[in-house]
Biotite code that builds the C-alpha atoms (Angstrom):
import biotite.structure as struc

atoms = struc.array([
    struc.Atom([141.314, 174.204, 152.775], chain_id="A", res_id=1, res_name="UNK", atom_name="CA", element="C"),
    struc.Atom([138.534, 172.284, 150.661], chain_id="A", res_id=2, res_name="UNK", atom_name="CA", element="C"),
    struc.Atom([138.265, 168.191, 151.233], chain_id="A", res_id=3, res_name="UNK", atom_name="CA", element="C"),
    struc.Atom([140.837, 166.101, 149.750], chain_id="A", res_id=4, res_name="UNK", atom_name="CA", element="C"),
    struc.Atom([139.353, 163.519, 147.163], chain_id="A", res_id=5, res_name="UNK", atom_name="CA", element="C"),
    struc.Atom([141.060, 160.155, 147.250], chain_id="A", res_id=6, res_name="UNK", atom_name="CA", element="C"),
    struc.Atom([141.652, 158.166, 144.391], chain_id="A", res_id=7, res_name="UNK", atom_name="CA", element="C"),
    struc.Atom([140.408, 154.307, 145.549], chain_id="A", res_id=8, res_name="UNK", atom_name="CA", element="C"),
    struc.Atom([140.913, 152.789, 142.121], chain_id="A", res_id=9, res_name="UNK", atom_name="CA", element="C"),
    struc.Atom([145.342, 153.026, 141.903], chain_id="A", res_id=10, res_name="UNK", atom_name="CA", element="C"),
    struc.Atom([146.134, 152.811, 138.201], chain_id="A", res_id=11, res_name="UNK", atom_name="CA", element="C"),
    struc.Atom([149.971, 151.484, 139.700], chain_id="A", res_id=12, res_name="UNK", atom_name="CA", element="C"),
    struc.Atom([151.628, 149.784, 137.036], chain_id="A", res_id=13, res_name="UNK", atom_name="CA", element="C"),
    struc.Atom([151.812, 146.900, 139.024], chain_id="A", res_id=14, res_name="UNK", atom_name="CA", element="C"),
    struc.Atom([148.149, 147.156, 139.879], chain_id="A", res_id=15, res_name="UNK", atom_name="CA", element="C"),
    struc.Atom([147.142, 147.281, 136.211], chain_id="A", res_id=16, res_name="UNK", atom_name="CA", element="C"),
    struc.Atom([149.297, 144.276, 135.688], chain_id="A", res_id=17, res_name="UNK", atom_name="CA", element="C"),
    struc.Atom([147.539, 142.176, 138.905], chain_id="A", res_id=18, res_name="UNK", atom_name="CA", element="C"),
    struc.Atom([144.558, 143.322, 137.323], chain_id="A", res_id=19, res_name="UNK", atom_name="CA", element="C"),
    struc.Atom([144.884, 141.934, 133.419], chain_id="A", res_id=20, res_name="UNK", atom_name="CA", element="C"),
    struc.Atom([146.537, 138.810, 135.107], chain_id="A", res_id=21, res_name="UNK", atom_name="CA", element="C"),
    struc.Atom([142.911, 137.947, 136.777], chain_id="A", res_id=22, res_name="UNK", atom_name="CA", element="C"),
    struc.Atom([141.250, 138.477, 133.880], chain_id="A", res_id=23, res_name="UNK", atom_name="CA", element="C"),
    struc.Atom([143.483, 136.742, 131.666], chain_id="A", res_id=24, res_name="UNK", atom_name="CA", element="C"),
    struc.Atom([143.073, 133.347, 133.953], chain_id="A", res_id=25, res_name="UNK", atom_name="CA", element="C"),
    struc.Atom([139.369, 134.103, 133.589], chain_id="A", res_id=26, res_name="UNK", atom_name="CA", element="C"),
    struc.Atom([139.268, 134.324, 130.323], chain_id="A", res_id=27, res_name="UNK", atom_name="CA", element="C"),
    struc.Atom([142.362, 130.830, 130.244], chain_id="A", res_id=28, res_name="UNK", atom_name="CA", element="C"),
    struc.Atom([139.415, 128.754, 132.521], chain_id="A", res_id=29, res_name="UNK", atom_name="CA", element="C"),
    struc.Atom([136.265, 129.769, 130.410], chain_id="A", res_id=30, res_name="UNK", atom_name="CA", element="C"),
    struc.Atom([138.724, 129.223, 127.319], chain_id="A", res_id=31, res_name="UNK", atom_name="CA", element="C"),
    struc.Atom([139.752, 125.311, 128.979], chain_id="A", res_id=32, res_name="UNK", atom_name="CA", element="C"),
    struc.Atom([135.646, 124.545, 129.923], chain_id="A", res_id=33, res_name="UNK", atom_name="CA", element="C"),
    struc.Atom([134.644, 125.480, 126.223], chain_id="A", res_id=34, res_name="UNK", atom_name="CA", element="C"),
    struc.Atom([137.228, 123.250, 124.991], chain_id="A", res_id=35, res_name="UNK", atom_name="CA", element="C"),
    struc.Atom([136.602, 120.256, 127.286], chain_id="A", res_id=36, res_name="UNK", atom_name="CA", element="C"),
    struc.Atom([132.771, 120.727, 126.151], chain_id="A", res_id=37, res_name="UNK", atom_name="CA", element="C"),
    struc.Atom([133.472, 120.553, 122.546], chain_id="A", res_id=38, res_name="UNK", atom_name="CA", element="C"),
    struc.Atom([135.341, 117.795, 122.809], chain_id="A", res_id=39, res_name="UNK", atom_name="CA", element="C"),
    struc.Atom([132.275, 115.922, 124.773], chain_id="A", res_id=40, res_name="UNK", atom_name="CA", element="C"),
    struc.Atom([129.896, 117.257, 122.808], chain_id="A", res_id=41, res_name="UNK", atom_name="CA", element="C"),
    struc.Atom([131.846, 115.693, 119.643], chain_id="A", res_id=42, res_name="UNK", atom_name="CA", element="C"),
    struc.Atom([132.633, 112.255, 121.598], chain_id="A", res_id=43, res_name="UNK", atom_name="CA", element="C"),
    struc.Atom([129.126, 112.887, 122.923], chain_id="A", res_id=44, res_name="UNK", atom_name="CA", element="C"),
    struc.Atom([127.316, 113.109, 119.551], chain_id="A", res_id=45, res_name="UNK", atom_name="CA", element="C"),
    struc.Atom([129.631, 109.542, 118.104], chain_id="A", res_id=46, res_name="UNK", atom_name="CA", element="C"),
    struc.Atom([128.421, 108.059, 121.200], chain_id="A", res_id=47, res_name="UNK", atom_name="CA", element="C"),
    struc.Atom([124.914, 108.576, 119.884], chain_id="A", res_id=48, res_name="UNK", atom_name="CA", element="C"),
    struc.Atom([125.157, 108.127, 116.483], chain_id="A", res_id=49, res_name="UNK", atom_name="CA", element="C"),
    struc.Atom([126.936, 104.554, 117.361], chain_id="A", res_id=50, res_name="UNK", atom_name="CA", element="C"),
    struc.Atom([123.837, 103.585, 120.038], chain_id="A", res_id=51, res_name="UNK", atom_name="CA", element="C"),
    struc.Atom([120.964, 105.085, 117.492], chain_id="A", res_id=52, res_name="UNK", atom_name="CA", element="C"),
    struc.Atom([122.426, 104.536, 113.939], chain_id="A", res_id=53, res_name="UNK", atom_name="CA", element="C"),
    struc.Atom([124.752, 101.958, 113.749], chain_id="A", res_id=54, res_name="UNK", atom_name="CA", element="C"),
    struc.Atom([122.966, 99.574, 116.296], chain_id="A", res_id=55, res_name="UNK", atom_name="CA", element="C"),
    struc.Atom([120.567, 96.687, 114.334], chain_id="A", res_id=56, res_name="UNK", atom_name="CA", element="C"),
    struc.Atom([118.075, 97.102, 116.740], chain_id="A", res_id=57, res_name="UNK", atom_name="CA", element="C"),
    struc.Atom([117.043, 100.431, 115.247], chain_id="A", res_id=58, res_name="UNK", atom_name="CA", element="C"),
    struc.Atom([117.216, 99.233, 111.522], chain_id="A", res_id=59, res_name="UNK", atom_name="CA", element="C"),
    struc.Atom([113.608, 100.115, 110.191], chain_id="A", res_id=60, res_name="UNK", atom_name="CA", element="C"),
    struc.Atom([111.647, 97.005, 109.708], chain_id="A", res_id=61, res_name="UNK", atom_name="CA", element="C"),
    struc.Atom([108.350, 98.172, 108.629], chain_id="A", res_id=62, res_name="UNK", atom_name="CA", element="C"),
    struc.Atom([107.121, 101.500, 107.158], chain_id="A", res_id=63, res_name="UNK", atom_name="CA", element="C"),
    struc.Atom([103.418, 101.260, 108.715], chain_id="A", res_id=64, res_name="UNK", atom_name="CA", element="C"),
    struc.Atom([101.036, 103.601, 105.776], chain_id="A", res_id=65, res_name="UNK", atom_name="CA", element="C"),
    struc.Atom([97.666, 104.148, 106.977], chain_id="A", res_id=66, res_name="UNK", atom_name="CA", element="C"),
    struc.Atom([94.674, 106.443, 106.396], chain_id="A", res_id=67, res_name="UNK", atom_name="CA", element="C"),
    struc.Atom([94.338, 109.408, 108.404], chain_id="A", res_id=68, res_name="UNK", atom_name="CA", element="C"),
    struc.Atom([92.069, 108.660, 110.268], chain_id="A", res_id=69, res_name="UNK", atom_name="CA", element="C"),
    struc.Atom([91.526, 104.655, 110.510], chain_id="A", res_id=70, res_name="UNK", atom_name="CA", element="C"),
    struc.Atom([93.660, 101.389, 110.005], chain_id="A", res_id=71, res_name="UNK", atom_name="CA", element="C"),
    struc.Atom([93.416, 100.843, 106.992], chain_id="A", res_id=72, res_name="UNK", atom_name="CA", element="C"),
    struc.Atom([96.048, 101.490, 104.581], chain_id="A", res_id=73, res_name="UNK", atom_name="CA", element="C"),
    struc.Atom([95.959, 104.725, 101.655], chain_id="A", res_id=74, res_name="UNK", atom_name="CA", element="C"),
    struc.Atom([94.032, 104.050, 98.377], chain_id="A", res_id=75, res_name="UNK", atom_name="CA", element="C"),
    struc.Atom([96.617, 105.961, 95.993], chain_id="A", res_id=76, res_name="UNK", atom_name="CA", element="C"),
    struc.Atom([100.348, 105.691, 98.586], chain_id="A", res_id=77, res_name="UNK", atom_name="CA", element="C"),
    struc.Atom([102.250, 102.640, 98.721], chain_id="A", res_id=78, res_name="UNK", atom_name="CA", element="C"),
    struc.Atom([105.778, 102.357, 99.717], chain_id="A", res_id=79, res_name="UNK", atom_name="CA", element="C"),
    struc.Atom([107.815, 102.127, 96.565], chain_id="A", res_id=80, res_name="UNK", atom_name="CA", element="C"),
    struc.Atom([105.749, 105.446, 96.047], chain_id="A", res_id=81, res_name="UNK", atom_name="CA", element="C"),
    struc.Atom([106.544, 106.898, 99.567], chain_id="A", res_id=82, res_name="UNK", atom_name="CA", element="C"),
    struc.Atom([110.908, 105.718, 98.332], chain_id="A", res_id=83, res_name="UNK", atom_name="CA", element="C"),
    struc.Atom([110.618, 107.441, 95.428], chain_id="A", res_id=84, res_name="UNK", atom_name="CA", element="C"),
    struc.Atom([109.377, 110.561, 96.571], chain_id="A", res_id=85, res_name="UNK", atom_name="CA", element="C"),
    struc.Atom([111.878, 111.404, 99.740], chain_id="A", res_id=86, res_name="UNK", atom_name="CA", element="C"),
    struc.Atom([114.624, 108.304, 99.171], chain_id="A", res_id=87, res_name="UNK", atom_name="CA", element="C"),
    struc.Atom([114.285, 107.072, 101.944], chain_id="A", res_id=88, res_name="UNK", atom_name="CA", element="C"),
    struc.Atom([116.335, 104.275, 102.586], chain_id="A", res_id=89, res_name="UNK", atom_name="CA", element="C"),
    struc.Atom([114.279, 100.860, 103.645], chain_id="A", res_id=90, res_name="UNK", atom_name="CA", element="C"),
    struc.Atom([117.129, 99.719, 105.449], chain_id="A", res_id=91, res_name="UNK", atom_name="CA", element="C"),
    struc.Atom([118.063, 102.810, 107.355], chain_id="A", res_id=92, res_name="UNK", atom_name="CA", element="C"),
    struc.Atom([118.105, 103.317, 111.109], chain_id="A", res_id=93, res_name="UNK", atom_name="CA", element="C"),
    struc.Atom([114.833, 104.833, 111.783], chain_id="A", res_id=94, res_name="UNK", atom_name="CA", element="C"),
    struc.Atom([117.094, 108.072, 113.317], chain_id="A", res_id=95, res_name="UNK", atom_name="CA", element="C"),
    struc.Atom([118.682, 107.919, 110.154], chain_id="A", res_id=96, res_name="UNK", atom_name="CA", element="C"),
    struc.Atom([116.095, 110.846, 108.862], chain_id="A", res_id=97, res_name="UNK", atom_name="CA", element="C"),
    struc.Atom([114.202, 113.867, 110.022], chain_id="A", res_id=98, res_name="UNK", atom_name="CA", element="C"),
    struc.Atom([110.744, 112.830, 110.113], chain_id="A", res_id=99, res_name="UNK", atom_name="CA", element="C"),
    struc.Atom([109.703, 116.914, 109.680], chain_id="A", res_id=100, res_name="UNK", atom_name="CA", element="C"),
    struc.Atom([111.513, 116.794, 106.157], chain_id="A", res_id=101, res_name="UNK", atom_name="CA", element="C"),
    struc.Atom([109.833, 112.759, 105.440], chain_id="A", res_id=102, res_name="UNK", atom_name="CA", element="C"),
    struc.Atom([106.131, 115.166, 106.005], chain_id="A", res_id=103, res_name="UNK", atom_name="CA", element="C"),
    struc.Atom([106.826, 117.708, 104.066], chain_id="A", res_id=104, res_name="UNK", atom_name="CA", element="C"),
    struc.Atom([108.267, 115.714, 100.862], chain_id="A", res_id=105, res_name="UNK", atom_name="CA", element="C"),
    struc.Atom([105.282, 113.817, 101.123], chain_id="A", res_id=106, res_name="UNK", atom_name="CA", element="C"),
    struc.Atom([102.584, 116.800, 101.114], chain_id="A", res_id=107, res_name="UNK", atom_name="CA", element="C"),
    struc.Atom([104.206, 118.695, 98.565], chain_id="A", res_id=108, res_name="UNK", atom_name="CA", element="C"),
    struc.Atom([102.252, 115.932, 96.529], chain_id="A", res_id=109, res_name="UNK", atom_name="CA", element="C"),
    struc.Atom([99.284, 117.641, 94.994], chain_id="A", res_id=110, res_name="UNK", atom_name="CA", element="C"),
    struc.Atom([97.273, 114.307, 95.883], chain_id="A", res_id=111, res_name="UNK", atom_name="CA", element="C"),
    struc.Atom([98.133, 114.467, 99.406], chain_id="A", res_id=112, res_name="UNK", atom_name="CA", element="C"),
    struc.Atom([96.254, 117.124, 101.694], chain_id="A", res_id=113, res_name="UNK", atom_name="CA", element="C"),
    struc.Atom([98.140, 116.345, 105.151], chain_id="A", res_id=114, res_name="UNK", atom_name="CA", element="C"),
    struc.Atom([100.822, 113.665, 106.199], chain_id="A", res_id=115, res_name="UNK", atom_name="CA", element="C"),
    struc.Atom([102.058, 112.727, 109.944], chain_id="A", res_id=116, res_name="UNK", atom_name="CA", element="C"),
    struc.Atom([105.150, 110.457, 110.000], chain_id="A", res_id=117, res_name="UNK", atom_name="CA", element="C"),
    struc.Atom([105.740, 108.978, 114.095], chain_id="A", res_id=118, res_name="UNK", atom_name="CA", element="C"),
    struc.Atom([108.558, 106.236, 115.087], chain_id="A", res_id=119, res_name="UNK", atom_name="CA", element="C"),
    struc.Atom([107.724, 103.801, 116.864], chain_id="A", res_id=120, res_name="UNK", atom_name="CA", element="C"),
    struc.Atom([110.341, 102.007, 118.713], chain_id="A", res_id=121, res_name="UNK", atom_name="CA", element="C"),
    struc.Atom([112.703, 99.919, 117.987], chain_id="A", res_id=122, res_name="UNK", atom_name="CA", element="C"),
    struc.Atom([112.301, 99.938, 114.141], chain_id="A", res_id=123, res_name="UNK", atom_name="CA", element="C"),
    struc.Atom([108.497, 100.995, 113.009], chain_id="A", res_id=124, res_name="UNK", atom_name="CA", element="C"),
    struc.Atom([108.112, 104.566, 110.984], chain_id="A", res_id=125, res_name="UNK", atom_name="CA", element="C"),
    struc.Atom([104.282, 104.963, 110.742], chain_id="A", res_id=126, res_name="UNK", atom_name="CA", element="C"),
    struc.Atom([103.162, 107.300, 108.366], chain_id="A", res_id=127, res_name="UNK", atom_name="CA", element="C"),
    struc.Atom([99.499, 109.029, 108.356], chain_id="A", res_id=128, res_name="UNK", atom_name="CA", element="C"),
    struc.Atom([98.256, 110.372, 104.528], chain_id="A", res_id=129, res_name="UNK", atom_name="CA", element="C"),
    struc.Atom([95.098, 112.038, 104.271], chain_id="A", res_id=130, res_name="UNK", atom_name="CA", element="C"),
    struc.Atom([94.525, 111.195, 100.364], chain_id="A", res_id=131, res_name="UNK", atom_name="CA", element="C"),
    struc.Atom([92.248, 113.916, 97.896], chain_id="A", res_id=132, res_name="UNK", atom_name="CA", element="C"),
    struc.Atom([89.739, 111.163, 96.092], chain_id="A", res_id=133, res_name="UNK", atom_name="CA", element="C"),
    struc.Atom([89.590, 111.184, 92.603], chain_id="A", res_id=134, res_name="UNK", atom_name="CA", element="C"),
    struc.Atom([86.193, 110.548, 91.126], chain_id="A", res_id=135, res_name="UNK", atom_name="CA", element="C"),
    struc.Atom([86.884, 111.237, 86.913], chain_id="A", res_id=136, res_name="UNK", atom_name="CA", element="C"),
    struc.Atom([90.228, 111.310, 84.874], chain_id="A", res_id=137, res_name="UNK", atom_name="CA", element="C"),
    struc.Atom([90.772, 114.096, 82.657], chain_id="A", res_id=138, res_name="UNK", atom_name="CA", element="C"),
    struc.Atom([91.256, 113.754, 78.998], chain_id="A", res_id=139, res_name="UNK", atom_name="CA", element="C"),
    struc.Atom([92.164, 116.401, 76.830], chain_id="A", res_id=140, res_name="UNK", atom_name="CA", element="C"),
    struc.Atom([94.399, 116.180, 73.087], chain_id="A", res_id=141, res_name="UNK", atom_name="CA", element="C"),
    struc.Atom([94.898, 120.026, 73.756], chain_id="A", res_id=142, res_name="UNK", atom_name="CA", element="C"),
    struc.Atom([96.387, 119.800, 77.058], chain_id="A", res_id=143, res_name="UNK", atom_name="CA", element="C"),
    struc.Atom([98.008, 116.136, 76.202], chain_id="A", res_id=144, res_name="UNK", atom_name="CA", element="C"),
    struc.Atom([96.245, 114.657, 79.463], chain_id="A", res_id=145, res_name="UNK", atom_name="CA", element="C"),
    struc.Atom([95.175, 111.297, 78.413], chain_id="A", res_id=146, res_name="UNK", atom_name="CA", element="C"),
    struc.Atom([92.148, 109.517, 79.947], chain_id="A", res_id=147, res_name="UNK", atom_name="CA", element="C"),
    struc.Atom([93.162, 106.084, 82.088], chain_id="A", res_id=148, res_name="UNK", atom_name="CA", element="C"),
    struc.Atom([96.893, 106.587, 81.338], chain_id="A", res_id=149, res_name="UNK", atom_name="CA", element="C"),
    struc.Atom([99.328, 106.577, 84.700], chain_id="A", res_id=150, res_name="UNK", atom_name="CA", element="C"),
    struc.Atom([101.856, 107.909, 82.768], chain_id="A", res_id=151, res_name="UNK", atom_name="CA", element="C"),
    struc.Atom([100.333, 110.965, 80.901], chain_id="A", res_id=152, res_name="UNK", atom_name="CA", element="C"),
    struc.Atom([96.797, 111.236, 82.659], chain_id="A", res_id=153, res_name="UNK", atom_name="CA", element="C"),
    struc.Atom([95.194, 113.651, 85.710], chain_id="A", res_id=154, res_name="UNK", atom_name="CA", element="C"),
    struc.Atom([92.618, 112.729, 88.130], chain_id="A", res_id=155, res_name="UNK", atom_name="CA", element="C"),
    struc.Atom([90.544, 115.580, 89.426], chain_id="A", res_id=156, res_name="UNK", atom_name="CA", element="C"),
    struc.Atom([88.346, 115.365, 92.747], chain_id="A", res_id=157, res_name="UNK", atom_name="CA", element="C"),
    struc.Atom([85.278, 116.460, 93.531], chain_id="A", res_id=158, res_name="UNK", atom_name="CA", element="C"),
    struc.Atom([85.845, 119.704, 94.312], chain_id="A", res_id=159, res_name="UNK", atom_name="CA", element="C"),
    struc.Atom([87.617, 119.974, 90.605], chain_id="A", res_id=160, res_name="UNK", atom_name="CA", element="C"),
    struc.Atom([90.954, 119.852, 92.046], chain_id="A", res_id=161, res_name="UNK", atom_name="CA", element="C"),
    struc.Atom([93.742, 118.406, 89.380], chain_id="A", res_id=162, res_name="UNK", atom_name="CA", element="C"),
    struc.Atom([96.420, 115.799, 90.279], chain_id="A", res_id=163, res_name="UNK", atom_name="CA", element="C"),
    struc.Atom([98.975, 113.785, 88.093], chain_id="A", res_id=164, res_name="UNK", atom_name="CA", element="C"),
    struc.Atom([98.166, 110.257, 87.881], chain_id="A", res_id=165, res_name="UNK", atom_name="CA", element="C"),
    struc.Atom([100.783, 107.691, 88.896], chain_id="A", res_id=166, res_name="UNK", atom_name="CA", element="C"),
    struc.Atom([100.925, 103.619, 88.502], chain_id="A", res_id=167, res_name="UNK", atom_name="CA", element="C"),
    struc.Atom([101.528, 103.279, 92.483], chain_id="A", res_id=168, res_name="UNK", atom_name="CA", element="C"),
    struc.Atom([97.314, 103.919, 92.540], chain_id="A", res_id=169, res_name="UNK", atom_name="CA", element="C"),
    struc.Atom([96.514, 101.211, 90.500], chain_id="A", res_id=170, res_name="UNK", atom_name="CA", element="C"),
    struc.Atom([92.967, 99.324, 90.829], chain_id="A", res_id=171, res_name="UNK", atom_name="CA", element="C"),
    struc.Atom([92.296, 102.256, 93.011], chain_id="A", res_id=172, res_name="UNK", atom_name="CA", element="C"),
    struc.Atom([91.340, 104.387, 89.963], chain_id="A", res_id=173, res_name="UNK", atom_name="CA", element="C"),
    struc.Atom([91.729, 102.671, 86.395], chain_id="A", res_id=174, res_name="UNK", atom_name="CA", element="C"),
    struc.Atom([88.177, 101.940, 86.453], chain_id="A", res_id=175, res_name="UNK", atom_name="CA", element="C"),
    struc.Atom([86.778, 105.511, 87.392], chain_id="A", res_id=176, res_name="UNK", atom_name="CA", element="C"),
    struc.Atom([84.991, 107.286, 84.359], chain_id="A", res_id=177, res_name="UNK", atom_name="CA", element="C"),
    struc.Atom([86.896, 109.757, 81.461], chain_id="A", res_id=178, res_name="UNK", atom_name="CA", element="C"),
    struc.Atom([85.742, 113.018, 81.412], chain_id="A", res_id=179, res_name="UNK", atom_name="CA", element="C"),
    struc.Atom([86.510, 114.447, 77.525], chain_id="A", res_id=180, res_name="UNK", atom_name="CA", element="C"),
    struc.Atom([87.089, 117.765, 76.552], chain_id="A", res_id=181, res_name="UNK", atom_name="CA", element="C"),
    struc.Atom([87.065, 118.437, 72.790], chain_id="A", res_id=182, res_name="UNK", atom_name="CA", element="C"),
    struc.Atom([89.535, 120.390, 71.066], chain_id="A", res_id=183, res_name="UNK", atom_name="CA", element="C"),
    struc.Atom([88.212, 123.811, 70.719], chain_id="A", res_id=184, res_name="UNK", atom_name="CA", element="C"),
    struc.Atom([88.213, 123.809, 74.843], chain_id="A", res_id=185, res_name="UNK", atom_name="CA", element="C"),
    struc.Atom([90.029, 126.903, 76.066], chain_id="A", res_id=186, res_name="UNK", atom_name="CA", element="C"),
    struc.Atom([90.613, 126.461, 79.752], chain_id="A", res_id=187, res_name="UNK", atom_name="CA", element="C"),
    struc.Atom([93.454, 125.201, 82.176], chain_id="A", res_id=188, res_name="UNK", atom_name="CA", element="C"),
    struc.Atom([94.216, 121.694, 83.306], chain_id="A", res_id=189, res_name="UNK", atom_name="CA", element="C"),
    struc.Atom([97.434, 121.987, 85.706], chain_id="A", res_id=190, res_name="UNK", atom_name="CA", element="C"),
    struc.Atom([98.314, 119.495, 88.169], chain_id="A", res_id=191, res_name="UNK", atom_name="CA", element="C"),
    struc.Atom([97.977, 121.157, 91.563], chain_id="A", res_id=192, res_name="UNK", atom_name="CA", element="C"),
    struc.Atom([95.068, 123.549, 90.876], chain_id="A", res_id=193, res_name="UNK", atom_name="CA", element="C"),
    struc.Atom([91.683, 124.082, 90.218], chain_id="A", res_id=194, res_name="UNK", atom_name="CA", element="C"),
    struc.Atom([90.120, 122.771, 87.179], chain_id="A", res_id=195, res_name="UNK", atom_name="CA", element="C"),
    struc.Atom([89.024, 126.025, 84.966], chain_id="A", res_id=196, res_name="UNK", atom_name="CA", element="C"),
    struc.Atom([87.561, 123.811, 81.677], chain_id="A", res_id=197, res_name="UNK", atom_name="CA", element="C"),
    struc.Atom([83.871, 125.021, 82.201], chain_id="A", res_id=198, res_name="UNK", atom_name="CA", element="C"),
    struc.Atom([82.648, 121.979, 79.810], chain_id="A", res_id=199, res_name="UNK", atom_name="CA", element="C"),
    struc.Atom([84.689, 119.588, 82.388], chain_id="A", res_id=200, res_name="UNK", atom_name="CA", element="C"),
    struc.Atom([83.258, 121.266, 84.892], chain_id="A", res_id=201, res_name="UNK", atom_name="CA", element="C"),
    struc.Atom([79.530, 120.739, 83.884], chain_id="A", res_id=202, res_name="UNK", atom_name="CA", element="C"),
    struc.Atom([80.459, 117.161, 83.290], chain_id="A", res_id=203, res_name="UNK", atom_name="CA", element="C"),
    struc.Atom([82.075, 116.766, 86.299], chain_id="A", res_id=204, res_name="UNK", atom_name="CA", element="C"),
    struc.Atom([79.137, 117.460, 88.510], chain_id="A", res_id=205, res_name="UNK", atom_name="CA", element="C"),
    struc.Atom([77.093, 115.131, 86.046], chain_id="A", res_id=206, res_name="UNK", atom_name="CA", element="C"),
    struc.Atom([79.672, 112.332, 87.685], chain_id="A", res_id=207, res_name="UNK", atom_name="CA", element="C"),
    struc.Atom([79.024, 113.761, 91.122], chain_id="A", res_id=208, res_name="UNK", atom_name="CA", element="C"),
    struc.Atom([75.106, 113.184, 90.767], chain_id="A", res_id=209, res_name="UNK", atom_name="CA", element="C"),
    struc.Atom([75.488, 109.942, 88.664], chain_id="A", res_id=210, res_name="UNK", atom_name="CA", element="C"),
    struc.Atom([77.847, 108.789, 91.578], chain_id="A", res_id=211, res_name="UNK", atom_name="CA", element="C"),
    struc.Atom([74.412, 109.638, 94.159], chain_id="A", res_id=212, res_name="UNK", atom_name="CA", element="C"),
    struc.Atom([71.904, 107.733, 92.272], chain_id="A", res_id=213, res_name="UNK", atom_name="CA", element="C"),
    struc.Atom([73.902, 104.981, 90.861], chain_id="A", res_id=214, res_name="UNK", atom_name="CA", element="C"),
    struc.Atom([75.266, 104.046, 94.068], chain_id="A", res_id=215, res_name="UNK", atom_name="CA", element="C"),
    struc.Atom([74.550, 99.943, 95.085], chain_id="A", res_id=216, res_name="UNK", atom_name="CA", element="C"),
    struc.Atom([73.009, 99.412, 91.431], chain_id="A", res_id=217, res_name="UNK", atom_name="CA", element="C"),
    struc.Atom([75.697, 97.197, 90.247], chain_id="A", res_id=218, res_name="UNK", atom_name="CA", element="C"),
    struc.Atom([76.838, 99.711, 87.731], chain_id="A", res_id=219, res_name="UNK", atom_name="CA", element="C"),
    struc.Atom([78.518, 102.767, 86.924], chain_id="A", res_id=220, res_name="UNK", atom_name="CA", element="C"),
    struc.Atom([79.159, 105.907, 84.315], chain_id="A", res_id=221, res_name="UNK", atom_name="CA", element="C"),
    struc.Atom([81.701, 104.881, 81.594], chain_id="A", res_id=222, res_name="UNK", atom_name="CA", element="C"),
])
């Protein structure tokens, strides 16, 4: 006679049915804990929002703008400027936003090379802009850029990059000379890029060496 096997696992009926009974309570308890922590997490997440954006405390008071890297505050960014380009609400809880999306609505400005936005409790949002400076406005009938105009003019930088100007930067550049380009010019002025009008350009670095020697003498390029 060869050795008997012996089946160890039964597959009774009754077995089978023990068997999808204690997995069916498993499955009833994980079932009950998922449900008891939705429900917390959802009473949970009221709790907060009644402690972090419906309590006074938190109600931003000041919007602190300062220079990258100093005190003092941004030559071309001023609040009303900061409102109107990410809405945010000057009367908000300071949770009331997502400070990553505040950043990134703030560098998408062509004028703005990096931004860090920090809370600072109870109701202070202080915001860090490192500003491109403008040293000539653009004018140019082709392009319709006008020279000294916040509504319809471009500031370029020295390193020839374009931005659109806008009234929040005031005294900071209506004084700052008008480079001209006549009307035969061929090249690009876009908002956001390099400057490609090669006239501009020459003039441009005639502003950049005027800017050197003229520096402390009381006056300046027109």
């Amino acid at each position: 006679m060869g050795p008997r096997k012996v089946d160890l696992k039964p597959r009774s009926g009754r077995v089978l049915w023990c068997e999808t009974k204690r997995a069916g309570m498993r499955f009833a308890k994980y079932g009950i804990f998922l449900v008891v922590l939705g429900v917390g997490g959802f009473f949970g997440k009221q709790a907060l929002e009644k402690v972090f954006l419906e309590n006074p405390e938190f109600n931003l008071k000041l919007v602190d703008l300062r220079q990258w890297d100093g005190e003092e505050e941004p030559e071309l960014m001023n609040l009303a400027r900061v409102v109107e380009v990410t809405g945010l609400d000057p009367k908000a809880s300071i949770f009331a936003f997502k400070l990553s999306e505040l950043e990134e609505k703030l560098a998408a400005l062509p004028e703005v090379k990096r931004v860090r936005a920090t809370r600072r409790l109870p109701n202070v949002v202080r915001i860090s802009i490192e500003e491109r400076v403008p040293v000539a406005w653009l004018d140019s009938p082709r392009h319709r850029v006008r020279g000294r105009d916040f509504y319809r003019g471009v500031l370029v930088d020295a390193e020839g990059f374009c931005f659109r100007a806008s009234p929040a930067m005031g005294e900071a550049v209506e004084d700052l000379p008008v480079i001209s380009a006549g009307e035969r010019e061929a090249g690009r002025i876009r908002s956001g890029e390099v400057l490609q009008e090669r006239e501009m350009l020459r003039a441009l670095e005639l502003v950049k060496t005027s800017k050197r020697y003229l520096e402390g003498s009381g006056w300046s390029l027109p």
